[in-house]
C-alpha positions, 0 to 999 in steps of 0.5 A, a space after each residue: 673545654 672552658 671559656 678561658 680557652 674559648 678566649 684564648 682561641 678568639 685572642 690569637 685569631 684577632 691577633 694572628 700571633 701567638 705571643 701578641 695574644 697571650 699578653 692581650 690575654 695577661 698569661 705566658 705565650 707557652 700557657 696560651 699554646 699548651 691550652 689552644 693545643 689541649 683544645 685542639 686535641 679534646 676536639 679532635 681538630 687543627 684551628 690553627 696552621 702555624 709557621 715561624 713567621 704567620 698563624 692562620 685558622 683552618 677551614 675547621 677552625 674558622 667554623 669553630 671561631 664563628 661559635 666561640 665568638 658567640 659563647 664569649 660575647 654571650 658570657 661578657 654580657 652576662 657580667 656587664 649585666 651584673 656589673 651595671 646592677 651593682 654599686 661602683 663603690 664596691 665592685 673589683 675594678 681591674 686598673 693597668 697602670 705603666 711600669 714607670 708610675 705604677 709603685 710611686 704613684 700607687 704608694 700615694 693614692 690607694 690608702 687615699 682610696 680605701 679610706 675613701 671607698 673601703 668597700 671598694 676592690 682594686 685588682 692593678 695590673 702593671 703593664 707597658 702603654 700599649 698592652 693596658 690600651 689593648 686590654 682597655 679596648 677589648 674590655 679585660 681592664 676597666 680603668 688605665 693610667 697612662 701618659 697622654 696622648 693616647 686613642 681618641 676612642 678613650 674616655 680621658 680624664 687629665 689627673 697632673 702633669 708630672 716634670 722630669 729631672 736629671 739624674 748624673 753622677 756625683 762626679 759628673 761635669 752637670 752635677 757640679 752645676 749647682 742650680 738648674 740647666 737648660 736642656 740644651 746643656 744636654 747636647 751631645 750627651 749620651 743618655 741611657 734609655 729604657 728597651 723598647 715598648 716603655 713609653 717613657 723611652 719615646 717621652 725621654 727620646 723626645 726630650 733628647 731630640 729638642 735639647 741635641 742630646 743622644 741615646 747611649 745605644 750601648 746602654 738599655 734597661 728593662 726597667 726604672 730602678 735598673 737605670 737608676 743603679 746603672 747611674 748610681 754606679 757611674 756609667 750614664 745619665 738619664 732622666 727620671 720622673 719626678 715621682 721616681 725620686 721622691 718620698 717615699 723613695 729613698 734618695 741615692 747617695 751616688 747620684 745627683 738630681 738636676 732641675 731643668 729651667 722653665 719649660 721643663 720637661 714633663 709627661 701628662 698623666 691621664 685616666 683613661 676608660 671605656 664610655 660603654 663601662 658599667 662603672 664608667 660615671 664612677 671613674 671622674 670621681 675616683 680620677 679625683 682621689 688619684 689627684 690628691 698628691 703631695 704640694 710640690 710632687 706634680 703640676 694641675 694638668 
């Protein structure tokens, strides 16, 4: 028995779901099962009833459940502790930040961190929205960098505001343009969007609902640089973040990148933390690096 399981068991019952605990705990669904089995079978007992549609705790594993709630509590004070009586400048800060920001934005802003705070340790973890808000609350992340809004129960620190364009074909009819669109330009067009749970889906869903625009049902990709090919290659548009296209990345010979006129669209990025965080007089001023970016890449929030 050690106090990964132990957390492991507190996360599925919070969560009531095998699959939903293991991403709040940042391991696979079958890592998360092997080790609550394992336990079950060094105890000699079932904490867990499960079916294909619900998991519920037994008699036994409710009593089981009261004390792994206080060895767990227990242990996180222990490391709040020797948080609060260390330097900030030197601690393992443990930062989520979202698919579709984490590798442009962090090529700019961790060498602007160690140079400032050499001493400082940085674990990233990248994320979708929702999974950093989650670890966020329960205190497995310390600091996340996500779009606005998000829960009023959030300490929010605005750092930019960061516009989209749109990326067409070469040989698409809004490439031959020549100078910026209205997003009404965009009405009846089909638009490829990222899968579900991306809040850049819900961002680029809403740009589609003011400008008349629709999903291309047909078309999802997992992922920002998947979608980007998918254009290169011919078979859609979509919208970028600004970020996503621009130095250092490598711009596509195969695709065209259309501004949008005023008001274009954009996403506010904010850091987010915990009030209750040891390190959390700290996080303004490393919000402060995180805006150090290049003229002309991002907008002051």
């Amino acid at each position: 028995m050690n106090l990964r399981d132990l957390e492991y068991v507190a996360a599925v019952a919070d969560h009531r779901h095998f699959g939903r605990a293991a991403g709040a705990c940042g391991v696979s669904q079958p890592t998360l099962s092997a080790q609550i089995r394992k336990l079950e079978d060094e105890l000699g007992l079932v904490l867990f009833e499960r079916s294909p549609r619900n998991v519920t705790l037994t008699a036994a594993g409710e009593r089981v459940l009261e004390r792994v709630r206080v060895v767990v509590e227990e242990t996180n004070r222990i490391a709040t502790l020797a948080a609060e009586m260390g330097d900030s400048r030197t601690a393992t800060l443990r930062i989520g930040l979202f698919p579709t920001i984490a590798p442009y934005l962090l090529a700019h802003v961790v060498p602007e961190v160690r140079a400032q705070f050499p001493e400082l340790r940085l674990r990233l973890i990248e994320a979708k929205t929702d999974d950093i808000v989650d670890q966020l609350r329960v205190g497995r992340l310390d600091v996340g960098v996500l779009a606005l809004p998000v829960g009023d129960d959030l300490q929010v620190s605005p750092l930019f505001v960061e516009e989209f364009v749109l990326a067409v074909p070469n040989d698409h009819r809004l490439a031959a343009i020549g100078g910026s669109v209205s997003p009404s330009e965009l009405a009846g067009e089909p638009v490829m969007l990222l899968d579900d749970g991306h809040c850049l889906r819900e961002q680029s869903l809403a740009v589609c609902a003011l400008a008349g625009a629709v999903e291309d049902v047909g078309l999802r990709a997992t992922s920002l640089e998947t979608i980007r090919q998918m254009v290169a290659a011919g078979v859609g548009i979509t919208l970028l973040p600004r970020m996503a296209v621009s130095p250092p990345v490598s711009p596509s010979p195969s695709i065209s990148l259309v501004e949008f006129t005023e008001p274009r669209p954009a996403r506010t990025i904010a850091m987010c933390w915990r009030s209750t965080n040891p390190h959390s007089a700290f996080f303004p001023v490393l919000a402060e690096v995180f805006r150090r970016l290049p003229d002309g890449l991002v907008q002051p929030a």
